[in-house]
N, C-alpha and C positions, 0 to 999 in steps of 0.2 A: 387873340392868343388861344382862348378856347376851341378856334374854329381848327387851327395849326394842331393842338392837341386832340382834337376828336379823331383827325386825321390819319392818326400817328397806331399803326397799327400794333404796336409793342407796346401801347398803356394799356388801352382797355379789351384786347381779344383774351377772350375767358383761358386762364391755365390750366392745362390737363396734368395729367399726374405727370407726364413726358418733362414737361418743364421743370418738375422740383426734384425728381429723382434719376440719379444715373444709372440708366440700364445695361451700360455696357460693362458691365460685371461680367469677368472670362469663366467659360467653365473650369470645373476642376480638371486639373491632366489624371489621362487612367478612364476607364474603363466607369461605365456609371455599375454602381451596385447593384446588383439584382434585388433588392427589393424597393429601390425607385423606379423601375424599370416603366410601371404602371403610370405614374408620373412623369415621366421625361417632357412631355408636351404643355402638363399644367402648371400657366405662372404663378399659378396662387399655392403649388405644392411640387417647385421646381428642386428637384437633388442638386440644383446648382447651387441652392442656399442652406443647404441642410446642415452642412459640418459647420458653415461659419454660426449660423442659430446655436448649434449644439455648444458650441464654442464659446459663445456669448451667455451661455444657461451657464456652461458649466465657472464660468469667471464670477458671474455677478449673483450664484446660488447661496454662498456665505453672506453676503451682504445685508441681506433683511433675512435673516433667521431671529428668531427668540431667542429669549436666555434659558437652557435646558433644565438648567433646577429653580428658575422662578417663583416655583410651588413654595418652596421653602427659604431661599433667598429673600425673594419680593413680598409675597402676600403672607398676610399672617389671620384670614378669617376664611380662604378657602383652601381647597386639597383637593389631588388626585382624583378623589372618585364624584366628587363635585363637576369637576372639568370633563370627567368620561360623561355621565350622565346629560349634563349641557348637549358636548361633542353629539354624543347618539341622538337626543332628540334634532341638533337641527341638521342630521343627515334625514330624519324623518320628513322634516318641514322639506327642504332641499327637495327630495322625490317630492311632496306633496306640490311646491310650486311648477315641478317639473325643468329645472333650472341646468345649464350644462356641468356637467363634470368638474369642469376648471374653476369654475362660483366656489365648488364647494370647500377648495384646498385652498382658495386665495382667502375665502373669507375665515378657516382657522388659523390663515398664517396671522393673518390680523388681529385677531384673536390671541393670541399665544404671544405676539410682539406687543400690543395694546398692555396684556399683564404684566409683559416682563419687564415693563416701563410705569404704570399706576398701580398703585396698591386701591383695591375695591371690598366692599363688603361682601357676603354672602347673597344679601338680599338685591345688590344690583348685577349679579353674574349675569342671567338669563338676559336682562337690558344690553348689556357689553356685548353678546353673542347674538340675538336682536341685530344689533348694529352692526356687527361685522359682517351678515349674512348678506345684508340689505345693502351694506355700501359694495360686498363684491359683487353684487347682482347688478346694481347699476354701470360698476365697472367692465362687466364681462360681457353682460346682457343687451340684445336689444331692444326686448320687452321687457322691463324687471317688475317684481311687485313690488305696491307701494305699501306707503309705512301703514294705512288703515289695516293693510293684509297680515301685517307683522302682528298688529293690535289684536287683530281676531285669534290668528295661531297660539298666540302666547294669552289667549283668555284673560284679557286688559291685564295682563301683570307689565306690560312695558306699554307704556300711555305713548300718545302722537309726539308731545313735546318734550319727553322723556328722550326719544328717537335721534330728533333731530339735535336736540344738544349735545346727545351721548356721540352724535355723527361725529360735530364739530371738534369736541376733546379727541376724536380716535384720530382722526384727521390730521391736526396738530400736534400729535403725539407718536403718529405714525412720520410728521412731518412732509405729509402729501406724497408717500413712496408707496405705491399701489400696484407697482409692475413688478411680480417678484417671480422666481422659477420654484413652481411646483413639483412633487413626485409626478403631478399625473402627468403633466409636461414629460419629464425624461421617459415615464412608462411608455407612453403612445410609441416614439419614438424608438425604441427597446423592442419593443412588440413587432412592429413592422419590419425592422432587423432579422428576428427572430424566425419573420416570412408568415405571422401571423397575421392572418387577413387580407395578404397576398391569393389571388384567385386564378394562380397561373395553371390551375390544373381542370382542364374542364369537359374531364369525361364522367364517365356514369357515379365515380366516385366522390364527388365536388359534394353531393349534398349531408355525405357522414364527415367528410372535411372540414363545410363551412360549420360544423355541429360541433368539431372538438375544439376550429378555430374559436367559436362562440363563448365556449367556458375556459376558454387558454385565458381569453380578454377578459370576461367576467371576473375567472378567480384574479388575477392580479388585479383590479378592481376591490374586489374583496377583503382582499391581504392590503391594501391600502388605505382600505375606510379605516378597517380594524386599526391600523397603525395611528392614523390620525385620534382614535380618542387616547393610546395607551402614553401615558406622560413619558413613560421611558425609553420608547423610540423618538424623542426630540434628540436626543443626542447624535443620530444620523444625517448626515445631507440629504437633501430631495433625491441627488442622483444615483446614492448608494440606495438610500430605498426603495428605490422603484427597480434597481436592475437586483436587490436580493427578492422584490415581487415577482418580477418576471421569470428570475431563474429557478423559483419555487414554483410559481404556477406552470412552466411549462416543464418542470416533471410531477409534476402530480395529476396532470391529465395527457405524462405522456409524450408529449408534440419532441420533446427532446431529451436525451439520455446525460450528455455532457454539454459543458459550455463549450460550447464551438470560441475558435480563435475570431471568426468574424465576430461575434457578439464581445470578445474580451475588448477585440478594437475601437468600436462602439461605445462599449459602455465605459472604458475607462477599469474596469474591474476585470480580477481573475476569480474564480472560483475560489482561492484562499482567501483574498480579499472581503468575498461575500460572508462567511462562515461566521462571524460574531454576529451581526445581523439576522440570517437566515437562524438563528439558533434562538432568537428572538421570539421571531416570528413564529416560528414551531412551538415555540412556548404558551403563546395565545392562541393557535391555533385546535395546540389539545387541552389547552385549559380554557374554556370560556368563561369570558367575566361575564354577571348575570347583569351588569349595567348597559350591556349590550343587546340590545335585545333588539334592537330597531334595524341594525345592522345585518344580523342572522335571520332575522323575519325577509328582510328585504330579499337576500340572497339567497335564501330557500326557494325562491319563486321562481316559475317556469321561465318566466320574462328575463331570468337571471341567470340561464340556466342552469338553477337550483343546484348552484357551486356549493351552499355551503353544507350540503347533506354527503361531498364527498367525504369519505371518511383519510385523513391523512397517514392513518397507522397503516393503510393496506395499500399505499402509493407507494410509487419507488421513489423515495426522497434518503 
């Protein structure tokens, strides 16, 4: 029987991805966008998947959100400027592991849904944010650090076995839902739209381009860290957040005067739409909170490029 089975080329010839997935998915009818354009060739960032991704973000963005007034709902030993403070240090740690982007939004989604479901003390916040850092770094990451790293950064205030059991509570309390849509998710997406970082121009003036392209990306960047510590931007969806980012950041360095109708299509948003939000953001923008400090140091830096020394009162917003 074994010998009949060995035989049998449909048991054991190894499965390629060909086998479990159907790639005969039609392109979309119409014309590709000009800003896939770049893209059209690559399957791992085909404009044939784009709207239905977008489509799937934009369904299952309610889904794992927190509860927006938790602070005072839920916990009765922490507040606001507790959670900013937290927030800022571990965008700090975050750059210092050098960790992507998307780590850093999934693990305060975790964060913020972890509270708005267990009441904690004061004294095990930093442990809760500890943990949430560390399980989306294993979730996103391919390299993540481990818990010792956690131990050193937090200067033993979160011990090894502290970690790993605080994993287990987020986990089951999260109820093992760890694929959730981020702002940075819809920003990227928004941006590219936007023709930011698009390099379809490549005469003598590509290199002052790719420069404002640079800080178009950074400040939305910017204007979304910032949001992630401010408790009162939870009351927004990921996808409004990110396109009143983007539509702030690209007039304040410029790149666009009005919201273009391909962006309205995009993003789901008109410009009126944006205006309670973006009135937000202009609020933290000219008022800096001093618990921020790790964020504005960050974005001062040349590496960043030192968006946040633009000043917003002398942009056309």
């Amino acid at each position: 029987v074994m010998s009949d089975v060995g035989n049998s080329p449909a048991v054991f010839r190894p499965r390629g991805l060909e086998d479990m997935v159907d790639f005969s998915l039609e392109p979309p009818p119409g014309p590709t966008p000009d800003c896939d354009l770049d893209s059209i060739n690559d399957h791992l960032c085909s404009p044939n998947y784009c709207d239905g991704i977008m489509d799937h973000l934009r369904n299952t963005e309610l889904k794992y959100l927190p509860v927006s007034n938790y602070l005072t709902t839920v916990q009765n030993d922490i507040n606001g400027r507790m959670r900013t403070i937290l927030i800022d240090w571990l965008i700090e740690v975050h750059e210092k592991f050098t960790l992507k982007n998307q780590t850093l939004y999934l693990a305060v989604n975790y964060l913020d849904r972890f509270l708005s479901l267990r009441r904690i003390s004061r004294s095990k916040l930093q442990l809760v944010g500890c943990t949430a850092l560390f399980l989306a770094a294993k979730f996103e990451e391919i390299y993540h650090p481990q818990i010792a790293d956690f131990v050193f950064v937090s200067d033993s205030a979160c011990s090894h076995n502290g970690i790993i059991q605080m994993e287990q509570m987020m986990m089951e309390t999260l109820k093992w839902n760890l694929l959730v849509a981020t702002p940075f998710r819809f920003c990227e997406r928004f941006l590219r739209v936007a023709g930011v970082g698009a390099q379809r121009d490549k005469g003598p003036n590509q290199r002052t381009r790719d420069n404002i392209v640079s800080k178009t990306q950074f400040y939305a960047q910017f204007i979304l860290e910032l949001c992630l510590t401010e408790t009162g931007m939870l009351e927004f969806k990921p996808s409004k957040l990110a396109a009143s980012a983007v539509f702030l950041a690209l007039k304040i360095t410029r790149v666009l005067v009005n919201w273009s109708d391909i962006l309205k299509a995009h993003t789901k948003f008109s410009e009126t739409d944006l205006e309670d939000c973006c009135r937000q953001i202009k609020h933290i923008l000219l008022h800096p909170n001093p618990k921020e400090k790790s964020i504005r140091k960050k974005y001062k830096r040349p590496k960043y490029g030192a968006v946040a020394r633009i000043s917003l009162r002398s942009s056309a917003t």
